[in-house]
C-alpha angles and dihedrals in degrees: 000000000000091000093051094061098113101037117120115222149196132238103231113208103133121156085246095070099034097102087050100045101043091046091052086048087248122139095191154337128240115211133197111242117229109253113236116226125201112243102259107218099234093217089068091054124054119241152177135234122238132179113218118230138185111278099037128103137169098280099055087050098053098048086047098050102034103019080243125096083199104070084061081115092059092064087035085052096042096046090046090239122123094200155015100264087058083075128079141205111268094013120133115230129178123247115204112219112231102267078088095081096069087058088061 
């Protein structure tokens, strides 16, 4: 939970949840909150170009790109695309080089 430290969350006690979470003897659930990015303008971050083809997915990319399969959500955020179905075969997509990690 470490990199979650400074995550804000939600205390989860909806009526929607109420049946599950009184038959498993649970009061509540705490979520984490999505954090909300500003939109980064590309032309103030150099990038590369990449042509998406079958097989790849965010992941890959992010490992190949950055040496770290978790910064897969910084390509899906810059390309405005929340996963990896949002992507398709042949498009070009921007990579951001990692400069960008000091802008988060």
């Amino acid at each position: 939970m470490a990199k979650y430290k400074d995550s804000k969350y939600s205390n989860n006690n909806t009526k929607l949840y109420k049946k599950i979470l009184e038959e498993r003897g649970i009061k509540n659930i705490y979520q984490f909150r999505t954090k909300i990015f500003d939109k980064i303008d590309p032309s103030s971050v150099r990038t590369s170009t990449y042509v998406w083809k079958k097989g790849d997915n965010l992941f890959k990319l992010a490992n190949r790109f950055y040496s770290n399969k978790d910064y897969w959500w910084i390509i899906a955020h810059f390309n405005q695309k929340p996963t990896d179905g949002s992507f398709e075969i042949g498009e070009e997509i921007l990579i951001p080089s990692s400069e960008i990690f000091g802008r988060l």
